[in-house]
C-alpha positions as CSV (number, residue, x, y, z in Angstrom):
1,X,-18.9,13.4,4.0
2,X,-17.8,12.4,0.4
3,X,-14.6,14.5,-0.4
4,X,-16.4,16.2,-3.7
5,X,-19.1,17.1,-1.5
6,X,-20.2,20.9,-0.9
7,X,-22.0,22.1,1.9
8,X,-25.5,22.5,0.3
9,X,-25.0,18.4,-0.4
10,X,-24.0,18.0,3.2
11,X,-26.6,19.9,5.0
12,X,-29.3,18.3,2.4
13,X,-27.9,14.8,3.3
14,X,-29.0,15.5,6.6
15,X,-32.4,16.5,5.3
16,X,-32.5,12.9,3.8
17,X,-31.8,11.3,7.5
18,X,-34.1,12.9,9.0
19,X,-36.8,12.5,6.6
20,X,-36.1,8.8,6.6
21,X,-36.3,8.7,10.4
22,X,-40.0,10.2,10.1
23,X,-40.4,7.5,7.6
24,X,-39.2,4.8,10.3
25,X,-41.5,6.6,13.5
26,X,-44.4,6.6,11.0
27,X,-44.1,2.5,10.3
28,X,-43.1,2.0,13.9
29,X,-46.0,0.7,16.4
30,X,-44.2,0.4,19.4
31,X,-44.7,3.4,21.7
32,X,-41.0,3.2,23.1
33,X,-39.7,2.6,19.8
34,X,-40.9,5.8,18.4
35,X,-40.2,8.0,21.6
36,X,-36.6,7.1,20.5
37,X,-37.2,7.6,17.0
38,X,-38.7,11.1,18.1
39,X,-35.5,11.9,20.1
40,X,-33.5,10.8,17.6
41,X,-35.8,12.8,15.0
42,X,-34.9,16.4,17.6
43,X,-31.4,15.8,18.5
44,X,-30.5,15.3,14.5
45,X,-32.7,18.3,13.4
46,X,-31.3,20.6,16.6
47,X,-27.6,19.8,15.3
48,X,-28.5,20.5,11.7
49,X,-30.6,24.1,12.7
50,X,-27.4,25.2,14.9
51,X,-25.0,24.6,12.2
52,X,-27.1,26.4,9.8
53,X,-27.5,29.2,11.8
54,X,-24.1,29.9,13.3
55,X,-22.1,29.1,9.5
56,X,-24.5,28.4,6.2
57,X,-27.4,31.7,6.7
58,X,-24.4,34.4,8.5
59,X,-22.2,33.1,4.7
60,X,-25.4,32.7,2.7
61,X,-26.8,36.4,3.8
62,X,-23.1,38.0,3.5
63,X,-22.3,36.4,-0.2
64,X,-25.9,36.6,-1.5
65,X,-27.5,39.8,0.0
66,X,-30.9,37.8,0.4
67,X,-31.8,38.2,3.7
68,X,-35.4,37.1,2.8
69,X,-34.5,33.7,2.5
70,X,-32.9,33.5,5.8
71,X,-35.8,34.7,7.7
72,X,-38.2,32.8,6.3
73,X,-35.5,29.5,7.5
74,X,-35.4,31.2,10.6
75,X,-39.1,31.3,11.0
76,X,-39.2,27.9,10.1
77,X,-36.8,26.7,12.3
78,X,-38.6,28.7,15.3
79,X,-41.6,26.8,14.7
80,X,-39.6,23.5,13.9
81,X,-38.3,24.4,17.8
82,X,-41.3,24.8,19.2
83,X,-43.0,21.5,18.2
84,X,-39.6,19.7,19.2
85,X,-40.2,21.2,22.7
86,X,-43.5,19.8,22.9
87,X,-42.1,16.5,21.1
88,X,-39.0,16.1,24.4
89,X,-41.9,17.1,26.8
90,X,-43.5,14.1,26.6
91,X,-45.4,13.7,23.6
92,X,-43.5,11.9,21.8
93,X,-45.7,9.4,21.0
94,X,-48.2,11.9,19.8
95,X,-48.3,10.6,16.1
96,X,-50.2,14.2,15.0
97,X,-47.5,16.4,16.5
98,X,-44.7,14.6,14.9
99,X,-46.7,14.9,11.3
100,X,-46.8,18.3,12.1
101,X,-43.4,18.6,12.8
102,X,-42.5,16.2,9.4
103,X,-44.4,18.8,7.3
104,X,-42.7,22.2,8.9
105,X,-39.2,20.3,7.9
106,X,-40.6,18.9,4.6
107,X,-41.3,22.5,3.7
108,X,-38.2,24.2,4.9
109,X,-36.2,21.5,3.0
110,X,-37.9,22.3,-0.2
111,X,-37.6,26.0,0.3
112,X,-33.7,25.1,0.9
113,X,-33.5,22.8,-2.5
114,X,-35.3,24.4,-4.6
115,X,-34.4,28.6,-3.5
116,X,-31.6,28.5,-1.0
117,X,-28.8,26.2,-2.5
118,X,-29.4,27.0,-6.1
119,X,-28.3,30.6,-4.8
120,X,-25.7,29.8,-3.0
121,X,-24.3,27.5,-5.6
122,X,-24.4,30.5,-8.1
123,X,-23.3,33.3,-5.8
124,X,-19.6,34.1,-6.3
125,X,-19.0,34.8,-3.1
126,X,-19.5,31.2,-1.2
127,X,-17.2,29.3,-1.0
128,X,-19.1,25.5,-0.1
129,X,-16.1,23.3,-0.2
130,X,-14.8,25.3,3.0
131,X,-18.3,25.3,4.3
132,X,-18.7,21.8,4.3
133,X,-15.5,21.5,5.9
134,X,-16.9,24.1,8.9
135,X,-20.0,22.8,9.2
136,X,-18.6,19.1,9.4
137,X,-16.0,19.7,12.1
138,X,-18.9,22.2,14.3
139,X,-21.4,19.1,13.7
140,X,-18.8,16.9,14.7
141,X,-18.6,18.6,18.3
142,X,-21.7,19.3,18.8
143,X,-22.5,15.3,18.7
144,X,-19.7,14.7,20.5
145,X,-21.4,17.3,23.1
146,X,-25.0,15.3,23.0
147,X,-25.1,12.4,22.1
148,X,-28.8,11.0,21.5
């Protein structure tokens, strides 16, 4: 993490990973390749939904009121949780479950550009330099926990 960087940018740089790790299972046409690639794909995507819901949504709902918002992310990453369960059961290599699971994420990162960290950058009451700061160091231990 950049110094100058907030925890909306940190949380969307691990939007950008993960996206580009689709990217890299959808090229891939090696079966074992891409069961890693999917692993990969959940264990980066289970760190990044814990630390949103245990710091960013509890600071987001308590500085911004909108509890709307963090439903509909929680929704999202219940069905995000779901199709990762299905992914580490075996069917990893199931090409149509993983573009499933690249469109729930797609959409939950644009509903967290485009709705989520414009708020949060405008709300008075974040403060996203300490953020980053939490969410880094609980990322940190949660990799260090499980590794892929």
């Amino acid at each position: 993490m950049a110094q100058q960087d907030d925890a909306c940018t940190l949380l969307d740089e691990d939007h950008n990973r993960v996206m580009r790790l689709f990217e890299q299972y959808k090229a891939s046409h090696d079966g074992s390749h891409q069961k890693l690639l999917a692993r990969q794909i959940c264990h980066e995507l289970d760190v990044h939904m814990q630390i949103e819901d245990e710091i960013f949504y509890p600071a987001f709902a308590q500085a911004t009121g909108d509890t709307a918002l963090v439903r509909e992310s929680d929704r999202e990453h219940r069905l995000t949780r779901e199709l990762m369960a299905k992914v580490e059961a075996g069917r990893a290599e199931d090409a149509k479950l993983m573009l499933e699971m690249e469109d729930v994420v797609l959409d939950h990162v644009n509903d967290e550009r485009e709705k989520m960290f414009p708020e949060a950058r405008k709300s008075k009451g974040m403060n996203l330099m300490q953020l980053a700061r939490q969410l880094e160091a609980r990322k940190s231990e949660l990799m260090a926990e499980h590794p892929v």
